[in-house]
C-alpha positions as CSV (number, residue, x, y, z in Angstrom):
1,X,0.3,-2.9,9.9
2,X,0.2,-0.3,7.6
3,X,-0.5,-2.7,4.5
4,X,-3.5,-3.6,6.7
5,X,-4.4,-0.1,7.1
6,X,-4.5,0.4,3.4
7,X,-7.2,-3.4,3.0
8,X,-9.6,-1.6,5.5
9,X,-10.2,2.1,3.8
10,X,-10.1,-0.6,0.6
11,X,-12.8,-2.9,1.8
12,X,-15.3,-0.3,2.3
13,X,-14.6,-1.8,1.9
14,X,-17.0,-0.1,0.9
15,X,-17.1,1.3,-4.8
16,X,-17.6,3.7,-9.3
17,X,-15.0,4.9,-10.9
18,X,-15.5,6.5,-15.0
19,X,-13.8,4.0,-17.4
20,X,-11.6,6.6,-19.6
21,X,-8.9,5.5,-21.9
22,X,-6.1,3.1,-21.3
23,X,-3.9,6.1,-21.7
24,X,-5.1,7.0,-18.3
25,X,-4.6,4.5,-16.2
26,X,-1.2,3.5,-14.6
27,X,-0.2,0.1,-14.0
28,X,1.0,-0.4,-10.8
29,X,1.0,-4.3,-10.5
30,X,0.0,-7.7,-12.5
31,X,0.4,-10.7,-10.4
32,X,-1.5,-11.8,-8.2
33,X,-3.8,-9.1,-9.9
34,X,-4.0,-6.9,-12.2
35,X,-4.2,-3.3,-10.3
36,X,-4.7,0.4,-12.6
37,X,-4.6,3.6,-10.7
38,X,-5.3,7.2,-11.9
39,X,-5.7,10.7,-10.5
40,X,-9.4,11.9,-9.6
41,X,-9.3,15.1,-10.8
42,X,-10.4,17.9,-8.3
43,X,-9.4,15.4,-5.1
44,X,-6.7,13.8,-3.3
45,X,-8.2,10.4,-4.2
46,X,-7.0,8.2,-6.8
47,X,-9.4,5.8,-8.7
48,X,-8.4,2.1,-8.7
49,X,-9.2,0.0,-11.3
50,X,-8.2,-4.3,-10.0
51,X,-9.2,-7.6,-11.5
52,X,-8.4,-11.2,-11.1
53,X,-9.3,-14.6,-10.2
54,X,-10.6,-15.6,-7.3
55,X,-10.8,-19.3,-6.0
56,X,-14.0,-19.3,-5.4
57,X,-17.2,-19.5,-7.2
58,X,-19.0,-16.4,-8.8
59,X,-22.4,-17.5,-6.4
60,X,-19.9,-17.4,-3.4
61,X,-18.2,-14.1,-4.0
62,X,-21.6,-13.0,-4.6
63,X,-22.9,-14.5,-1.1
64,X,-19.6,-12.9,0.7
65,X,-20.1,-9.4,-1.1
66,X,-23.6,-9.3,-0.3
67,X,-23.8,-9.6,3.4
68,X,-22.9,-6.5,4.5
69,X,-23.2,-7.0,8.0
70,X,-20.4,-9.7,8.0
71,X,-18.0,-7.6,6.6
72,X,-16.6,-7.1,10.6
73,X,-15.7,-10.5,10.3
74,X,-13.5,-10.6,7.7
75,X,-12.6,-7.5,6.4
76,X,-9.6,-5.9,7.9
77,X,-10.4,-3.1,10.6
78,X,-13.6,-3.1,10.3
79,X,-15.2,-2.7,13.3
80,X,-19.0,-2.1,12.7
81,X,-21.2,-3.1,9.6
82,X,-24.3,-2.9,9.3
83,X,-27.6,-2.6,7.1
84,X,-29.3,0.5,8.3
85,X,-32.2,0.6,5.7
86,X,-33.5,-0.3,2.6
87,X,-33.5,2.3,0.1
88,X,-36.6,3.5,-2.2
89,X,-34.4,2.2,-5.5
90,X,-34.7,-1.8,-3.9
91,X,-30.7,-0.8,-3.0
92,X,-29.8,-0.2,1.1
93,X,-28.1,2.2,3.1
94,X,-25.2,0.5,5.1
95,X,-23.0,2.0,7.9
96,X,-19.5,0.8,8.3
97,X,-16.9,2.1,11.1
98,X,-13.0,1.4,10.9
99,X,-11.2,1.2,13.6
100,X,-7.4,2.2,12.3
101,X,-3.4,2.2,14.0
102,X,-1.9,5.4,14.1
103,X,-4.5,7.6,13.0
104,X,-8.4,8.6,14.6
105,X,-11.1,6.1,13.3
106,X,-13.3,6.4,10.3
107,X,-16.6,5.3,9.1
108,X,-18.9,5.8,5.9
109,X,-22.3,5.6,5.2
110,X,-23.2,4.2,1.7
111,X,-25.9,4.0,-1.0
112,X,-25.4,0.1,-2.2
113,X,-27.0,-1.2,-5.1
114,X,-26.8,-4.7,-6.5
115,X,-28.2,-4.6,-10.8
116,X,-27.6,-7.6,-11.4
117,X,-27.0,-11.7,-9.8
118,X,-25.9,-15.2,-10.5
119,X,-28.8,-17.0,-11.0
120,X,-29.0,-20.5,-9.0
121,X,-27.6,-22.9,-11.5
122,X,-24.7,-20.5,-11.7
123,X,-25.0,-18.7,-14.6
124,X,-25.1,-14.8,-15.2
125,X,-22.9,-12.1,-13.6
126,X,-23.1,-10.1,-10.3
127,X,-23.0,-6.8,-10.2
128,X,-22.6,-3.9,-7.3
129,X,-22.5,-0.6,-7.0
130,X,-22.5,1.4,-3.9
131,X,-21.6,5.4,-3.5
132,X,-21.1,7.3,-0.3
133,X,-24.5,9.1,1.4
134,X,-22.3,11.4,4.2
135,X,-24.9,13.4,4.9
136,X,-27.6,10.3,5.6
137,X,-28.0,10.9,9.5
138,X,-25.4,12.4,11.7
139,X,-21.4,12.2,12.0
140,X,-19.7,11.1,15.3
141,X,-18.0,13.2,17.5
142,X,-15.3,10.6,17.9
143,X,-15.2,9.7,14.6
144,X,-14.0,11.2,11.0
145,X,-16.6,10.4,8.3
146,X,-15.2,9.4,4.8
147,X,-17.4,11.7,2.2
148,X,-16.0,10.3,-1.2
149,X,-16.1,6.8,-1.1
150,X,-17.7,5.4,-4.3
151,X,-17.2,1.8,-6.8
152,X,-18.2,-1.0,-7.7
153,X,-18.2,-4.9,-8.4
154,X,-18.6,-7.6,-11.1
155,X,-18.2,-10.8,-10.6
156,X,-18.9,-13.7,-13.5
157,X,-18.5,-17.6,-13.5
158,X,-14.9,-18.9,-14.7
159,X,-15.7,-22.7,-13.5
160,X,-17.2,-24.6,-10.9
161,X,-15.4,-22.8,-8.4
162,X,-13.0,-20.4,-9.8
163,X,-14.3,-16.4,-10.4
164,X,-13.2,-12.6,-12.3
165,X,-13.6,-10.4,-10.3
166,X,-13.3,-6.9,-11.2
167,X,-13.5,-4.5,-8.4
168,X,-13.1,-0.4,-8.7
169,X,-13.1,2.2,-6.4
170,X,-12.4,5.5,-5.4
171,X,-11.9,6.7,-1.7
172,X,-10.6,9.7,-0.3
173,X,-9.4,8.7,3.7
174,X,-10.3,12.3,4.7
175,X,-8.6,14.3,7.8
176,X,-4.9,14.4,8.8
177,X,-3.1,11.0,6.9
178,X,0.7,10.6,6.5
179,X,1.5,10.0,3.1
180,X,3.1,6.9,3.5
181,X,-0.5,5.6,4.7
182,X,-2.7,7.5,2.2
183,X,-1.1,5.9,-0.6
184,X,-1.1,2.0,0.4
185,X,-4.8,2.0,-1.4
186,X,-3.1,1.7,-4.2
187,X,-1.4,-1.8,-4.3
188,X,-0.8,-4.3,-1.0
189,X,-4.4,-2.9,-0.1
190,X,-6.3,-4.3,-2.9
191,X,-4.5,-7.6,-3.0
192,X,-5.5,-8.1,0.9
193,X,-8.9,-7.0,0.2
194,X,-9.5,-9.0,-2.6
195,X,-8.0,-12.2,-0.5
196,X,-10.4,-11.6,2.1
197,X,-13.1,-11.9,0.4
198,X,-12.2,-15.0,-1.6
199,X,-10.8,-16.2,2.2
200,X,-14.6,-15.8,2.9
201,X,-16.5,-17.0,-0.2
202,X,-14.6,-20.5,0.5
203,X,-16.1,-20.9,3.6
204,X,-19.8,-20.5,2.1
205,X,-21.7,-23.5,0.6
206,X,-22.2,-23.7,-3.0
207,X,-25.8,-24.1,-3.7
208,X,-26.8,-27.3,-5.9
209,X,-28.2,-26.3,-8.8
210,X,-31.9,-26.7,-9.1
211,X,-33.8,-30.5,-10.2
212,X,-35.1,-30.0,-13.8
């Protein structure tokens, strides 16, 4: 339960991290992915840097990571998702509550951006970004709002249905959170993240390319 715990404040999923140099960065697994973490100076957050394959194609992943308001279905503990508005920079504002074990519920509001897509015939790279807008409309009483929660995603072609995916992100879980919990971001909570969303991106239809 408490791996699961660790996928939801992950999903938001929700991220982006500065690249510094390798010298920064500890590796805290390889297989099934590749997973970096470092200190975020100034915080009790950690950045995480995670990349991989997924089996599924870049146009799917893309699909998956783009509806934002189907993240309830597939993303652990997510409760509520939702678009709340498009933003002036052609990004969105999107609201997303978790529902968690052991400790009080959280939920984020964030500024998400895509810059870049796979083009229909498959080719090209998609690219998000997204960075947490706290202060967008007003936090619930109920509820304890997440006010760094930041990364990104890129995600290019590696065959007909295979992916890289390189996601980062940087999350502090806010309030009162046992240690044992806060630090599950940083490993088993990636690798569930990332599995749900190639779970998901399976179950989408490829698009045929287009006629020339």
């Amino acid at each position: 339960m408490t791996r699961r715990w660790g996928a939801a404040l992950a999903a938001g999923v929700v991220l982006v991290a500065g690249v510094a140099g390798a010298e920064d960065w500890e590796t805290v697994a390889t297989t099934p992915y590749l997973i970096k973490v470092r200190p975020r100076p100034g915080t009790k957050a950690k950045d995480i840097w995670a990349e991989g394959e997924l089996k599924a194609s870049a146009a799917q992943v893309q699909t998956a990571l783009e509806d934002a308001e189907s993240y309830r279905l597939f993303m652990p503990y997510v409760k509520e998702s939702r678009v709340v508005r498009p933003t002036d920079d052609g990004g969105r504002l999107t609201y997303t509550r978790l529902d968690l074990p052991v400790v009080s519920s959280r939920d984020y509001i964030s500024h998400v951006v895509t810059e870049s897509k796979v083009a229909p015939d498959g080719t090209g790279v998609y690219q998000q970004r997204w960075k947490a807008e706290p202060d967008a409309f007003p936090a619930r009483r109920d509820v304890v709002r997440l006010r760094l929660n930041e990364g990104s995603w890129k995600v290019e072609p590696k065959g007909e249905s295979t992916s890289w995916v390189v996601y980062k992100f940087t999350v502090d879980p806010a309030g009162s959170i046992p240690g044992f919990l806060a630090g599950m971001g940083q490993k088993d909570a990636v690798v569930d993240t990332l599995r749900a969303v190639e779970k998901r991106a399976k179950t989408l239809p490829v698009e045929p390319p287009p006629t020339k």
